[in-house]
N, C-alpha and C positions, 0 to 999 in steps of 0.2 A: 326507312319510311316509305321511298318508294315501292319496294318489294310489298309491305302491307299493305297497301291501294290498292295494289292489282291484284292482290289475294280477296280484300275485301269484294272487287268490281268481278272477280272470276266468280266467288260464290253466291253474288248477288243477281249474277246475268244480266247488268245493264249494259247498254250501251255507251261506249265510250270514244273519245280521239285519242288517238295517241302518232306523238311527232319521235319517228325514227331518226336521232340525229344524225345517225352514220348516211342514211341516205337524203337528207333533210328535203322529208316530205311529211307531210299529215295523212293518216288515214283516219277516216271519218265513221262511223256509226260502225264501230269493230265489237264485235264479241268478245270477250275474252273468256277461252274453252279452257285452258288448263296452264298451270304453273308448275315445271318441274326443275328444280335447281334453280337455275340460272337462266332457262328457255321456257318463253311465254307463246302459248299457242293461242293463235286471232284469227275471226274470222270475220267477213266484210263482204261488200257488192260493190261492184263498178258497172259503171253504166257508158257504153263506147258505140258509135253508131247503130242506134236504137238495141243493142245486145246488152244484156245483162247478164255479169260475169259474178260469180264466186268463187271466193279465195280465200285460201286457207294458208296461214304463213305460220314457219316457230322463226320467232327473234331471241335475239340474245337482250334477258334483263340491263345491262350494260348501253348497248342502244337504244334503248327507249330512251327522251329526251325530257317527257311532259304527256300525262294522261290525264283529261277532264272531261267531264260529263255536262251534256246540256241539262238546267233544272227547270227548266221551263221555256216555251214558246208559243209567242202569238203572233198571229195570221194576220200577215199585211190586207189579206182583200176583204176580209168582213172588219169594217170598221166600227162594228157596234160591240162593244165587252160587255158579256155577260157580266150579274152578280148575283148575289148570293140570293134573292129572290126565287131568279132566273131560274137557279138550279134545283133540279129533280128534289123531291122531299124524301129520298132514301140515301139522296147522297147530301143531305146539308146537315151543318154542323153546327149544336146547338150547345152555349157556353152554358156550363153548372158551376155557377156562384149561386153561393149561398145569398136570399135578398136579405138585404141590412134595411135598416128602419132608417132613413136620414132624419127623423127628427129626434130618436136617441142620440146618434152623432153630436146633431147642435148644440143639443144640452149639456154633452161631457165637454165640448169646447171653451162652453161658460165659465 
């Protein structure tokens, strides 16, 4: 099962965690580049006295512990949530049901 996650997250190109048990640490916001066998190749930033590093690591599928993916986040400092209003009229999303008549409804309830 796990082996299919990471196939799915490699060819999806999202960003994921993944908790290396053997060195029981989390990496955070990893790429996942390629899956050959048994060795999953990741890619990721750290951030270390204002330097930003990238890194490129193959793990062994066997140490990977737990891989998940953030599905959503919101911003502690703007207190006000958007709604569907709010948002752009190319990006809103408009239900196609079919309109029903409620007063045929009534009538078959009789």
């Amino acid at each position: 099962m796990l082996h299919r996650k990471i196939y799915q997250f490699c060819t999806d190109g999202q960003e994921v965690c993944i908790y290396l048990r053997d060195q029981q640490r989390w990496i955070e916001n990893a790429c996942i580049l390629a899956l050959e066998g048994d060795l999953v190749t990741i890619r990721y930033e750290t951030e270390e006295d204002d330097e930003i590093c990238s890194w490129e690591e193959m793990v062994r599928l066997e140490s990977i512990g737990a891989v998940n993916r953030k599905l959503a986040s919101v911003s502690r400092l703007n207190t006000e949530i958007l709604v569907a209003e709010d948002c752009p009229e190319a990006e809103q999303i408009y239900a196609h049901y079919p309109e029903v008549n409620l007063d045929e409804e009534d009538n078959d309830l009789e």
